[in-house]
C-alpha positions in Angstrom: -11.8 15.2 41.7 -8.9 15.8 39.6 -7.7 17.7 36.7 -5.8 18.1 33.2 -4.7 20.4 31.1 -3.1 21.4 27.8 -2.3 24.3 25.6 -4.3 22.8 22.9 -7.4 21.2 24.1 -9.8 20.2 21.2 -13.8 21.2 22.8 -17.1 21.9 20.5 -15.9 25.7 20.3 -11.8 24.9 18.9 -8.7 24.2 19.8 -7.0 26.0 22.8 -5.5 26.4 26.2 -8.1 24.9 28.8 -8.3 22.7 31.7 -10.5 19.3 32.1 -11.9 18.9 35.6 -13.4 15.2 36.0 -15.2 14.2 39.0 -17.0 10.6 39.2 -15.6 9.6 35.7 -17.3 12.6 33.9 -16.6 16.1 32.9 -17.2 18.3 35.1 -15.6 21.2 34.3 -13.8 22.7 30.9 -12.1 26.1 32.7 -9.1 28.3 31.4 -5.8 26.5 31.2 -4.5 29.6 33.9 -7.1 27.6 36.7 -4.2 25.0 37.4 -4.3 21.7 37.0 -2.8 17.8 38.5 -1.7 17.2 35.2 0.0 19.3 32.5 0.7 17.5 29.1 1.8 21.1 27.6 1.3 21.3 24.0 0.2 17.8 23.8 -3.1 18.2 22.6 -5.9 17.0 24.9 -9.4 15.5 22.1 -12.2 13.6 22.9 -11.3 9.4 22.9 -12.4 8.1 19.3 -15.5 6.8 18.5 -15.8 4.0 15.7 -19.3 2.8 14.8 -18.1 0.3 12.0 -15.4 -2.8 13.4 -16.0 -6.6 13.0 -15.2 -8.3 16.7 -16.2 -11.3 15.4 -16.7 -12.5 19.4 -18.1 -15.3 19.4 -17.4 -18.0 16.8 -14.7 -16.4 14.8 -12.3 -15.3 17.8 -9.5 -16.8 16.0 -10.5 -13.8 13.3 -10.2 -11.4 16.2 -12.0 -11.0 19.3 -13.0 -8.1 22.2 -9.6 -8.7 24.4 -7.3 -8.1 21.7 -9.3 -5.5 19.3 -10.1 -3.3 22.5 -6.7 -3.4 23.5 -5.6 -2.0 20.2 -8.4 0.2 19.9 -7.1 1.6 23.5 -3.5 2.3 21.9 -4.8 3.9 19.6 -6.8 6.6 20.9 -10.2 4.9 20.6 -12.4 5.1 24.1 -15.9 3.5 22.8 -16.0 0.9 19.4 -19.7 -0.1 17.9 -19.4 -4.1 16.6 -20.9 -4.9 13.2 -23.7 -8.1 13.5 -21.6 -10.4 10.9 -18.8 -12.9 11.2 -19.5 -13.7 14.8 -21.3 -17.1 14.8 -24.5 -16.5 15.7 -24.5 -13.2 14.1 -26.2 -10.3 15.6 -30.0 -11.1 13.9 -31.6 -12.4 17.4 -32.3 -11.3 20.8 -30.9 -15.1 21.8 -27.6 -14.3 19.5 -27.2 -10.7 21.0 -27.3 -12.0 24.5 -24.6 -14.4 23.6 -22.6 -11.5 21.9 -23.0 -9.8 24.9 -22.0 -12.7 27.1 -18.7 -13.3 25.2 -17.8 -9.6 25.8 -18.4 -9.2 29.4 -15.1 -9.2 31.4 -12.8 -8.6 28.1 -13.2 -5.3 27.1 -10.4 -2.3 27.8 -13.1 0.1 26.2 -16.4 0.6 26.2 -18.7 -1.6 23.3 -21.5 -1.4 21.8 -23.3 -3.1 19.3 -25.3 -3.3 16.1 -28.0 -5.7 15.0 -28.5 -6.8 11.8 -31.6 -6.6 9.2 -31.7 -10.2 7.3 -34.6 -12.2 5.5 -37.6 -13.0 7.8 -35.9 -11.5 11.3 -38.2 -8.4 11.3 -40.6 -9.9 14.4 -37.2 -9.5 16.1 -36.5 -5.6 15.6 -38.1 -4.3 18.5 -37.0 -6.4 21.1 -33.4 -6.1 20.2 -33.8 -2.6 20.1 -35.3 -2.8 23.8 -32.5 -5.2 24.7 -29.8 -2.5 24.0 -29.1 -2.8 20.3 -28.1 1.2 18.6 -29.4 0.4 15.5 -29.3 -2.1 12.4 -27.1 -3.0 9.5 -28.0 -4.4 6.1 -26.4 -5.6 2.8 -28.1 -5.7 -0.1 -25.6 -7.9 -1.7 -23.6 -11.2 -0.7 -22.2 -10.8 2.8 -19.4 -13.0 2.3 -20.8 -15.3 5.3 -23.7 -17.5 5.3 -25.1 -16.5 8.6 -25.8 -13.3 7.2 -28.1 -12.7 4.5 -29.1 -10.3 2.0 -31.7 -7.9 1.3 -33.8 -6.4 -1.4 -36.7 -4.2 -1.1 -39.1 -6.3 -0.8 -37.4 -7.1 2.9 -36.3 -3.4 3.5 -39.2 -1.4 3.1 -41.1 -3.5 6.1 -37.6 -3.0 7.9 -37.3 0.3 7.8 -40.5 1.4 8.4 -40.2 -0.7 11.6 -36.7 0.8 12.6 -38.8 4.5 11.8 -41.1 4.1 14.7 -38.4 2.6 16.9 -35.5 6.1 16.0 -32.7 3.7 15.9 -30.8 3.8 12.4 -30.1 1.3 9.4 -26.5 0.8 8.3 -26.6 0.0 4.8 -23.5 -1.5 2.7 -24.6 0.1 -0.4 -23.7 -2.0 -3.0 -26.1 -4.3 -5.3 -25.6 -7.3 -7.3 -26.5 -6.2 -10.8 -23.0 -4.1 -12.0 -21.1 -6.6 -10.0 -22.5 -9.9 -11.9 -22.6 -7.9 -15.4 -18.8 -7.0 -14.9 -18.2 -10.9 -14.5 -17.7 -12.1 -18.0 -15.0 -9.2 -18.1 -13.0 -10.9 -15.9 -12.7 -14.3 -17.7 -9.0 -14.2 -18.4 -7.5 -11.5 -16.5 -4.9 -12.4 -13.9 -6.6 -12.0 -10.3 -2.9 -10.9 -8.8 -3.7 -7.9 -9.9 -4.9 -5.4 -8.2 -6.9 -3.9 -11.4 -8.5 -7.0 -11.9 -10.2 -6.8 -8.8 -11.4 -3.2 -9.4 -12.6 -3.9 -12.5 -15.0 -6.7 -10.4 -16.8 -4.3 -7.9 -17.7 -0.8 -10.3 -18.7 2.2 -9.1 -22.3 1.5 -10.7 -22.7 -1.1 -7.7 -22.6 1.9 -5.3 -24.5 4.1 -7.5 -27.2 1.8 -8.0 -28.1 1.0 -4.2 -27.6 4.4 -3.1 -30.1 5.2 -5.2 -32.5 2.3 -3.7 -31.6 3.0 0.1 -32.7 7.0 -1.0 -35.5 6.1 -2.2 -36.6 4.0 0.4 -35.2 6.6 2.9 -37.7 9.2 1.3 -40.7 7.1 1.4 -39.9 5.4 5.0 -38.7 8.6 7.0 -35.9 5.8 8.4 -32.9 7.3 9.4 -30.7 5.8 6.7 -26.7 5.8 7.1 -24.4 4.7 4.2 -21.0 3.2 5.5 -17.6 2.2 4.2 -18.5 5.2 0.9 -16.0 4.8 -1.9 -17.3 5.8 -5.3 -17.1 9.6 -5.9 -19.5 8.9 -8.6 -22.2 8.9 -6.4 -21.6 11.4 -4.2 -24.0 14.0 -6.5 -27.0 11.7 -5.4 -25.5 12.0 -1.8 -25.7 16.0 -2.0 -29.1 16.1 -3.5 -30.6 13.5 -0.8 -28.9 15.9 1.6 -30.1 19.2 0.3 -33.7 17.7 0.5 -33.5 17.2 3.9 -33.6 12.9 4.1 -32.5 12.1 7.4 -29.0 10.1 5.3 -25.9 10.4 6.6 -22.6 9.0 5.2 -19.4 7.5 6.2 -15.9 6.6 4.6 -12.8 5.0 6.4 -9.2 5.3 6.3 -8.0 3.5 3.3 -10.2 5.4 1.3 -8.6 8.6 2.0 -4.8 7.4 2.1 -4.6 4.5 -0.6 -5.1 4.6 -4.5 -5.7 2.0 -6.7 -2.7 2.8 -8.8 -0.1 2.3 -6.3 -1.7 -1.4 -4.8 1.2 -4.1 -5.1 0.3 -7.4 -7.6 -0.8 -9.8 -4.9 -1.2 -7.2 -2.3 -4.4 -8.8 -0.9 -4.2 -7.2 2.6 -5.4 -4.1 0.3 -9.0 -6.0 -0.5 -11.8 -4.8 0.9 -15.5 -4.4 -0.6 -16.8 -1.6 -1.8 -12.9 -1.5 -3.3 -10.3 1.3 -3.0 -10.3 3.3 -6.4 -7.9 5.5 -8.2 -6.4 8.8 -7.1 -9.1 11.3 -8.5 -11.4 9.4 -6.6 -9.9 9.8 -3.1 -9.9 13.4 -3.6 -13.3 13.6 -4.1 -14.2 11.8 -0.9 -11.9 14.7 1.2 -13.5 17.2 -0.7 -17.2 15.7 0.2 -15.9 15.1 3.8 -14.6 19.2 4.2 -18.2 20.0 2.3 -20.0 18.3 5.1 -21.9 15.6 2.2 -19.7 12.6 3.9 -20.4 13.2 7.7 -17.8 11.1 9.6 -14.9 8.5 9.5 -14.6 4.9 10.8 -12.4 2.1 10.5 -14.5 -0.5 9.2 -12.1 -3.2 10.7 -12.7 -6.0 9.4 -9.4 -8.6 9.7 -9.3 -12.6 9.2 -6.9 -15.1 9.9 -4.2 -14.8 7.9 -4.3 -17.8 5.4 -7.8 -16.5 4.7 -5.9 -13.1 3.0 -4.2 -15.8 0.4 -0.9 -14.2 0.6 1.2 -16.4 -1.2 -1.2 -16.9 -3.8 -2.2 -13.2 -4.0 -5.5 -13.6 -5.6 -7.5 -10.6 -5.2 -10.3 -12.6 -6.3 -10.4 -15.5 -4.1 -9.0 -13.7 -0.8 -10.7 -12.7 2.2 -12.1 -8.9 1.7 -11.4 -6.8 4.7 -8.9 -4.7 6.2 -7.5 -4.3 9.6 -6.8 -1.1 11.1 -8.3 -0.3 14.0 -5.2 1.2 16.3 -3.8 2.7 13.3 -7.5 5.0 12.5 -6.1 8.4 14.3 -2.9 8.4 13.0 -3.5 7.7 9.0 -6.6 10.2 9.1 -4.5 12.5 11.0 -1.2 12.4 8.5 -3.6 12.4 5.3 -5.5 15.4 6.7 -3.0 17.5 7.9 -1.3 16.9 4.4 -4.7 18.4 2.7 -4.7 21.3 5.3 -7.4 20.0 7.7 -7.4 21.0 11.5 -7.9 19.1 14.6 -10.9 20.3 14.4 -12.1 18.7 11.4 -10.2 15.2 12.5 -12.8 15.5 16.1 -15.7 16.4 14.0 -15.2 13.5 11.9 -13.9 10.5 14.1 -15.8 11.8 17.7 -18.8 13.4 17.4 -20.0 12.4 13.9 -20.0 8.8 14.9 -21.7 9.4 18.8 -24.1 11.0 16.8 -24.8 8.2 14.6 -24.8 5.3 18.0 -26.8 7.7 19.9 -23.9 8.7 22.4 -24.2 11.9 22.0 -23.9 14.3 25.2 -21.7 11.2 26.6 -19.1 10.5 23.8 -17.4 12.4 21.7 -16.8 15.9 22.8 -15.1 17.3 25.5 -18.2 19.1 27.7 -19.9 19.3 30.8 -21.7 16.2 31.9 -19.8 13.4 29.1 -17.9 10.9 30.0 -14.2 11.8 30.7 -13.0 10.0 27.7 -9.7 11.6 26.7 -7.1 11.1 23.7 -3.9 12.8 24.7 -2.4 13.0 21.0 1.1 14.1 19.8 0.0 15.5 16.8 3.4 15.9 15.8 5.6 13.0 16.0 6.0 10.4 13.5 6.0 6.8 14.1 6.7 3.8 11.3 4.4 0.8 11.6 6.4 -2.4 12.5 4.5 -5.6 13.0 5.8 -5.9 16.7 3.5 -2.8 17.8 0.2 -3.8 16.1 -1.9 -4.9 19.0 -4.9 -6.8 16.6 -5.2 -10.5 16.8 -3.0 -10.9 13.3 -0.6 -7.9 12.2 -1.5 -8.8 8.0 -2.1 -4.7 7.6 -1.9 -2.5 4.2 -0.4 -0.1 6.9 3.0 -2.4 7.8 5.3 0.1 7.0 3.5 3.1 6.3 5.7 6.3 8.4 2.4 8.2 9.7 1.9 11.3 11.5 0.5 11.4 15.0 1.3 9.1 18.0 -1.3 8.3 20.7 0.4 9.5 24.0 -2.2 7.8 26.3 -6.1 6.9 26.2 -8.5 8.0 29.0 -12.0 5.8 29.8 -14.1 7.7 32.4 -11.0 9.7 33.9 -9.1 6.2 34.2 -5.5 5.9 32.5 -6.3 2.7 30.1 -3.1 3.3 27.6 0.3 4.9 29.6 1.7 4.8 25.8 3.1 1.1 26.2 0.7 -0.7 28.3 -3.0 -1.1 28.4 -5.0 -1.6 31.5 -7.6 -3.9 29.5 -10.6 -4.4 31.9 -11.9 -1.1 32.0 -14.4 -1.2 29.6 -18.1 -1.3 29.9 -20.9 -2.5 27.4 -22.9 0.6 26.4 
């Protein structure tokens, strides 16, 4: 048995002076600060480790993309104790009890935090729903446009109705990229002629109407199916008014956004900046309030990274054509710290930062009661945060396969001061003990 404490410890009921007791890697305890403790980290402040339901490990197939050594490492440095791996760019993807055995295979041995995974929905893999489910999967993503891989295919209703009525009876959720081909292929012709360095160009490529326009779909499917339905990577404020009346219904539909959404604008991306491109794309300034405002209303439920990195000729950086380049951005290790700086900017507390990256997403993976809050009984998975300090991102600390990041440069607020995984010191605040990990 041993103990920590802090003058700010972040537990379900706020942020105060407590002590941690953990005994067998798990909570045992959360006491007043004036019990004593083996460790005192003073006004450091003690949260739950992060959960992220939403980063590509691309293990196996595309390890030269990134893989589970080096993405848990950097998840470790940077405050993240359990990751959830997307189905896609791994080769086989994630649509098969074979592939998820191999997925599972690859990670075994490599992990410094704990992993778990999604499978995916695709054309004509329904028959194999169940027994992924039964074989450990947390639930299901879709697209119902072009993946950007081949492996990985599409959906319309025709496909997602069976789907979901299938993922209803077996309580696991569907992950949906909401966006649909019909506002994307009618902006097309618009783009003959423009010059695809630019960032606008791009923009102009994926409208909001392509968000709008599935959300709509996955709600009405949601409604007629009872499936819980969640909505990740959420960029177009426009929709967000169908997203508050799905709510205030009742339909079991959550929502996600990530990082870049709420610290980047489209007005202030670089010509040729194509470490900026991801899909659904970031929009203008007006628009990234909007999401902070729907994440402090409680309509956007939680925040993850949606890491999603390449090799780095696959980004197109000399030619800097947004249109051609790999969509995806990395920031895994970086999450805490750009959420933190842009919340604390808007006023938020570290409450609000734990209720979005911690217990939203255990809730989503069905962790909760084991990740994501500091209680009785979880797992003693720790993020000892200097919510204070500033740090400037240099490519020589970014612990990812590649260091290609919109980040490189950025001065945040918020420094990880070390990771805990089951009571076990994985991140000192230089080195990472990166075996500790288990598959969850």
């Amino acid at each position: 048995m041993r103990s920590i404490r802090s003058r700010r410890v972040v537990t379900p009921h706020g942020t105060g002076p407590a002590t941690i007791v953990i005994e067998g890697g798990r909570i045992a305890h959360v006491g007043a600060w004036a019990d004593g403790a083996d460790e005192d980290v003073g006004e450091l402040v003690i949260m739950p480790g992060i959960v992220d339901t939403h980063v590509h490990l691309n293990e196996p197939g595309r390890t030269e993309w990134e893989g589970f050594a080096t993405a848990t490492r950097a998840a470790a440095a940077g405050g993240t104790t359990t990751l959830v791996d997307m189905p896609l760019n791994s080769i086989p993807a994630t649509t098969t009890r074979e592939a998820l055995a191999a997925k599972r295979a690859a990670a075994t041995g490599q992990c410094a935090v704990d992993v778990g995974f999604w499978g995916g929905v695709v054309p004509g893999n329904a028959g194999e729903l169940a027994g992924m489910v039964a074989d450990g999967v947390r639930g299901f993503k879709c697209f119902l446009v072009e993946s950007g891989v081949d492996e990985f295919g599409w959906v319309g209703e025709r496909e997602l109705t069976p789907a979901m009525q299938i993922l209803a009876g077996l309580a696991v959720p569907l992950l949906v990229h909401a966006e649909v081909a019909g506002p994307i292929d009618r902006a097309a012709p618009e783009l003959v002629g423009l010059d695809p360095r630019l960032y606008s160009t791009y923009l102009a490529s994926r409208p909001p109407a392509a968000e709008e326009e599935a959300i709509a779909l996955v709600t009405r499917l949601c409604r007629a199916t009872g499936a819980r339905t969640h909505i990740v990577h959420h960029s177009a404020a426009s929709a967000l008014d169908q997203l508050r009346r799905a709510r205030a219904e009742g339909l079991p539909l959550t929502v996600e956004t990530c990082p870049h959404y709420l610290r980047f604008a489209a007005e202030t991306i670089p010509d040729g900046a194509t470490a900026w491109k991801c899909a659904p794309p970031i929009r203008d300034r007006a628009n990234r309030e909007a999401l902070w405002a729907a994440l402090a209303e409680g309509v956007i439920d939680l925040v993850a990274s949606d890491h999603s990195p390449c090799s780095p000729a696959l980004k197109q950086p000399e030619a800097g054509d947004f249109l051609a380049a790999w969509g995806g951005i990395a920031g895994l290790q970086l999450a805490l710290s750009v959420v933190w700086t842009e919340a604390h900017r808007r006023g938020h507390s570290l409450d609000d930062l734990v209720r979005w990256m911690c217990a939203g997403p255990a809730r989503l993976a069905g962790l909760t009661g084991d990740k994501g809050a500091l209680v009785a009984g979880a797992s003693a998975d720790l993020c000892i945060f200097d919510d204070r300090a500033e740090q400037v991102i240099g490519p020589a600390m970014i612990r990812h396969r590649h260091s290609i990041t919109p980040y490189a440069g950025a001065r945040l607020r918020g420094r990880v001061h070390a990771t805990y995984l089951r009571g076990r010191r994985i991140f000192d605040g230089t080195d990472v003990d990166d075996r500790a990990g288990q598959l969850v």
